[in-house]
Each structure stands twice: as C-alpha cells, then as structure tokens.
N, C-alpha and C positions, 0 to 999 in steps of 0.2 A: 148279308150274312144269312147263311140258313144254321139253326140250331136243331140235332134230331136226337132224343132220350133212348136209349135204351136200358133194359134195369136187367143185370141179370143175379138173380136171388137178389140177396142185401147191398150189392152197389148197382149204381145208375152211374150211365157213361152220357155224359153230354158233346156231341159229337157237334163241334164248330167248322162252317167252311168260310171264304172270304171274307172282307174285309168288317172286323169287330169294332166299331166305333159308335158314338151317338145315336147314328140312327138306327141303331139295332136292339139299343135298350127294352122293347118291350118284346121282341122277339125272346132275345135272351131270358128276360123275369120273367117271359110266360111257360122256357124248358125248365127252370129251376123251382118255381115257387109251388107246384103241388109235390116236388120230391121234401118240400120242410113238414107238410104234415103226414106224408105218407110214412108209418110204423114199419114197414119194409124193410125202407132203405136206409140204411145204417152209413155210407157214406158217398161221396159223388166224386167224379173224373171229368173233370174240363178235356177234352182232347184237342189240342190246338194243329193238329196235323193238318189240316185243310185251312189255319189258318195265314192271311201272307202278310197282315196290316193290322196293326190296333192303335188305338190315342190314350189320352189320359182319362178318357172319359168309360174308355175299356176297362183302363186300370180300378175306378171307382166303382164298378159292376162287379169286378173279382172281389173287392173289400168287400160289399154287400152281400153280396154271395157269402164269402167267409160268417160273416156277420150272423148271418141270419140261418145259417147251415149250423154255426157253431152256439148258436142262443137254441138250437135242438139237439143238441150232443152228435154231431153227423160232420164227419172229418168231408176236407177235401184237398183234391189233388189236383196238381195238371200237368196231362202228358202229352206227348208231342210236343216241346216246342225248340222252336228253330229257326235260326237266319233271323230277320229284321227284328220280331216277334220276342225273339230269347236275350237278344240287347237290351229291349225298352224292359224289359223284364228283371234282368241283370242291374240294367242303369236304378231301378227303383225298390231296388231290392226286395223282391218279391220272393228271392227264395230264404228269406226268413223267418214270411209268413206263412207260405205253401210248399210244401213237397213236390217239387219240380222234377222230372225227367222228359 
C-alpha cells in the first residue's frame, strides 16, 4: 500500500492505493500521526479510491485513526469507497462510526 498526504488549508487528504492490511500499519501511522499534532488541520479524508483489499486489521487502523483524530477534536471521513472494500465496511458497520461516501 502507498499512503500520500496532502493538506489543503484545514483538511488533509490521506490518499491510499493497494491492498490496506497488516503490513502496511506503519506506513499508514506514519501518513496520519504528524496531522494529530499539526494546529492546521482541523479534519482528515481517508480516500480509499486506489484502494482494492483490506482485513480486519485495516478495520483496527481506522478505530485508531478515529481515536486518536478524535482525542484532538479533528473529524474524519472516508471517501472513495467501493466494490469488496465498501462490503467489509458495510458488513462492520463502519458507517456509523465514520461519514462514508
């Protein structure tokens, strides 16, 4: 998986491509974890468009992410998602924690 930040003014877009699973954990905490203390950015955008695969170990990275986004007052979203990706997402009800499209 590659993960590449972009911030523009107060949100940052976290731009994901292939498959989001286990071994991409520190890739992933290393896009998201200087946007918690950056004063900026006021909220973050998962973009799952590039992505084709995730596991449950993806799903425990978005809680963290929430987590830790939301112990800074900094919403997040995720956009893009689709096909396999928007089931496992569906199946675990994730849009009732995150604003999904």
């Amino acid at each position: 998986m590659q993960a590449i930040v972009h911030k523009e003014a107060a949100k940052a877009v976290i731009k994901l491509s292939g498959r989001f699973d286990f071994n991409t954990h520190r890739e992933f905490r290393g896009a998201y974890e200087p946007l918690i203390s950056d004063a900026e950015t006021r909220s973050v955008v998962v973009d799952f468009s590039g992505v084709d695969y995730l596991d449950s170990s993806a799903l425990g990275m978005l809680l963290m992410l929430r987590d830790k986004l939301g112990g800074a007052n900094k919403d997040v979203a995720l956009i893009g998602v689709k096909g396999n990706v928007k089931q496992v997402l569906d199946i675990a009800n994730f849009g009732k924690l995150f604003p999904i499209s």
